[in-house]
C-alpha positions as CSV (number, residue, x, y, z in Angstrom):
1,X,81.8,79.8,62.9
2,X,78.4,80.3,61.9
3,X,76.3,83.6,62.1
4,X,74.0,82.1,65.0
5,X,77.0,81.2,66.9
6,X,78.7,84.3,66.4
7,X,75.8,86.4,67.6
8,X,75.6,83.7,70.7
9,X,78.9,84.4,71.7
10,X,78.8,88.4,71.4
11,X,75.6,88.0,73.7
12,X,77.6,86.0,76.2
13,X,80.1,88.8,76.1
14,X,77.7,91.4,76.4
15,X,76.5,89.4,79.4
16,X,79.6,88.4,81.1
17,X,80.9,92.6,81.0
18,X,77.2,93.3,82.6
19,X,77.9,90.9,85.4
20,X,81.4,92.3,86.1
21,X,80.3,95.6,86.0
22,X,77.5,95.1,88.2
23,X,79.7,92.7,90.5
24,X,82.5,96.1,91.1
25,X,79.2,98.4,91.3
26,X,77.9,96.3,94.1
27,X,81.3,95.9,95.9
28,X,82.1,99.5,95.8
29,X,79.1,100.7,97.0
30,X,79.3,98.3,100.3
31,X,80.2,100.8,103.4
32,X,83.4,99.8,104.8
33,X,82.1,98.2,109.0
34,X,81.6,101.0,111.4
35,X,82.6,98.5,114.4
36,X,85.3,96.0,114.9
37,X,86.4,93.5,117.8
38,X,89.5,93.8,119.1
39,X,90.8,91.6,121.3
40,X,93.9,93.2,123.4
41,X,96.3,90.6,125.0
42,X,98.2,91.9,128.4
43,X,101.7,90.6,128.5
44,X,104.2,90.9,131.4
45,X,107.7,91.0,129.8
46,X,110.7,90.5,131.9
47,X,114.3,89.0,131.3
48,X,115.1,85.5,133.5
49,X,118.3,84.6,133.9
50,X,118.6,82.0,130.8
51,X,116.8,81.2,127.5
52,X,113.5,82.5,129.1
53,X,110.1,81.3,128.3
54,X,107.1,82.8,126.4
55,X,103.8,81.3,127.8
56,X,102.2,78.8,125.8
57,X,99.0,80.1,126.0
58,X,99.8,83.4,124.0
59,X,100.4,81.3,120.9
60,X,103.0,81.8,118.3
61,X,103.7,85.6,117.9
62,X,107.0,85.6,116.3
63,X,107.1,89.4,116.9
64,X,108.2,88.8,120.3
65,X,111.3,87.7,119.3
66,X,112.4,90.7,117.0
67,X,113.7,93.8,118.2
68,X,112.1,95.6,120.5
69,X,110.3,93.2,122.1
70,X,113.2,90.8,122.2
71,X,115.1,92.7,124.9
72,X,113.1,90.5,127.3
73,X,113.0,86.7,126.7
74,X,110.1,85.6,129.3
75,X,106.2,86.6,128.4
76,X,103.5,85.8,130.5
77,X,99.7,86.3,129.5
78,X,98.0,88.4,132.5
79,X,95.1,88.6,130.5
80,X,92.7,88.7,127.4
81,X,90.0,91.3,126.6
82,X,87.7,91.3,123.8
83,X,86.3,94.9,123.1
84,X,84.1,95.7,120.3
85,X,85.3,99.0,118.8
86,X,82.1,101.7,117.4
87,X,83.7,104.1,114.8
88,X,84.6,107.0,116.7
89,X,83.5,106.2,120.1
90,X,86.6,105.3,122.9
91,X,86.3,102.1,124.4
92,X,88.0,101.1,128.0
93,X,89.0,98.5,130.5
94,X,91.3,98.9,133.5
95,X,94.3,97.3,133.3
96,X,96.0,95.2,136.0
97,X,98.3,98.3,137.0
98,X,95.1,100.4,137.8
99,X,95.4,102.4,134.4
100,X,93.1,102.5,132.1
101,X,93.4,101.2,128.2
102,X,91.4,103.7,126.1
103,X,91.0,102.1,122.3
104,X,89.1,103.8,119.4
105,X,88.1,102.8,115.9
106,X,89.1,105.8,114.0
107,X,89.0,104.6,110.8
108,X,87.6,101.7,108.5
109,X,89.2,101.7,104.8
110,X,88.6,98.4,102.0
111,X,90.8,97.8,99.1
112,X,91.7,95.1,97.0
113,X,93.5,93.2,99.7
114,X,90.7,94.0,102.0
115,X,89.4,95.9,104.8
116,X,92.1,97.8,107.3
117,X,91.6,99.0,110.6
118,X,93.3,102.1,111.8
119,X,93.0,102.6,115.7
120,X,94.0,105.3,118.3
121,X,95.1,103.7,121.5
122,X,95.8,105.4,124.5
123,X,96.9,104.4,128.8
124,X,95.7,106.9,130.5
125,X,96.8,108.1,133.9
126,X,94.3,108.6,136.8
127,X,92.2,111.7,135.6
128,X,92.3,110.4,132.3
129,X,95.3,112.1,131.4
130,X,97.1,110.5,128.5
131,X,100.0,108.7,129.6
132,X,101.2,106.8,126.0
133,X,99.0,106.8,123.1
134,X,99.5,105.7,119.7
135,X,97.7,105.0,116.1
136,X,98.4,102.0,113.9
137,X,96.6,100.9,111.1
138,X,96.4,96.6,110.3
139,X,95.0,94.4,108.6
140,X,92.1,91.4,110.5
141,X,93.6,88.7,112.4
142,X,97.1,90.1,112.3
143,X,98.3,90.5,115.7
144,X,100.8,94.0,116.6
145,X,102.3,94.7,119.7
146,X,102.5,98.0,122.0
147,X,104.5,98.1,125.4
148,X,106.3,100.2,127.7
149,X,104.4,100.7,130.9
150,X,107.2,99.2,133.7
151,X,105.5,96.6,135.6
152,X,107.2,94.1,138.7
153,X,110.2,93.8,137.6
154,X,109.4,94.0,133.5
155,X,107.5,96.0,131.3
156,X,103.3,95.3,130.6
157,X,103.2,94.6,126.5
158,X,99.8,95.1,124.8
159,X,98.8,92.5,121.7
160,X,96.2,93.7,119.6
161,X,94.7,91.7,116.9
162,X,91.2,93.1,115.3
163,X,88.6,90.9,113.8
């Protein structure tokens, strides 16, 4: 290898560390989002005499047929909502029931797999008294489930998936 070509190829080096450097420099110092959409699925689960049915239009959630959620084999979508979640600040919607869905973006965190949402999500009871509440953190587009709330005959299941 000739000197020229040696010197090239140090300088490429040189200039391919700089660019890596200031790629992780400019990655880091992005702010993870301060808001998020949610939207928050309402299910009514229930067990029917047979194999049961799980209502096309909810998609393929596999979770629904694992343990908890599989102790009732018929879903039916009541609803969709589409909230956009503010850092901090609760966000609501009444649900079918009369209770109210309380959901807030407590926490935005992004590592090498990428960003991760951790949310508080609370039903609250007329006066606003907490009646189930929970945290979870997850990943986008990966829908979790949250139920419990006895509804006609079967129970009201929450899907949550975050964009």
């Amino acid at each position: 290898m000739t000197r020229l070509a040696c010197v090239r190829f140090a300088l490429l080096e040189v200039l391919l560390v700089l660019v890596s450097v200031l790629f992780v420099s400019h990655a880091q110092a992005q702010p993870p989002p301060q808001t998020v959409t949610v939207e928050v699925m309402v299910l009514h689960a229930t067990t029917q005499p047979g194999p049961g049915t799980i209502d096309p239009t909810i998609g393929n959630m596999p979770q629904l047929r694992r343990p908890p959620f599989s102790a009732y084999n018929s879903y039916r979508l009541i609803g969709k909502q589409s909230l956009t979640l503010v850092r901090g600040t609760p966000t609501q919607f009444t649900m079918i029931n009369g209770r109210v869905l309380q959901v807030t973006l407590m926490n935005v965190t992004v590592g090498p797999q990428g960003p991760r949402y951790e949310i508080a999500a609370a039903i609250l009871q007329p006066g606003g008294v907490p009646f189930l509440s929970t945290r979870v953190t997850s990943p986008p587009n990966e829908t979790f489930f949250v139920a419990g709330q006895q509804f006609q005959g079967g129970v009201i299941v929450l899907g949550f998936t975050l964009h």
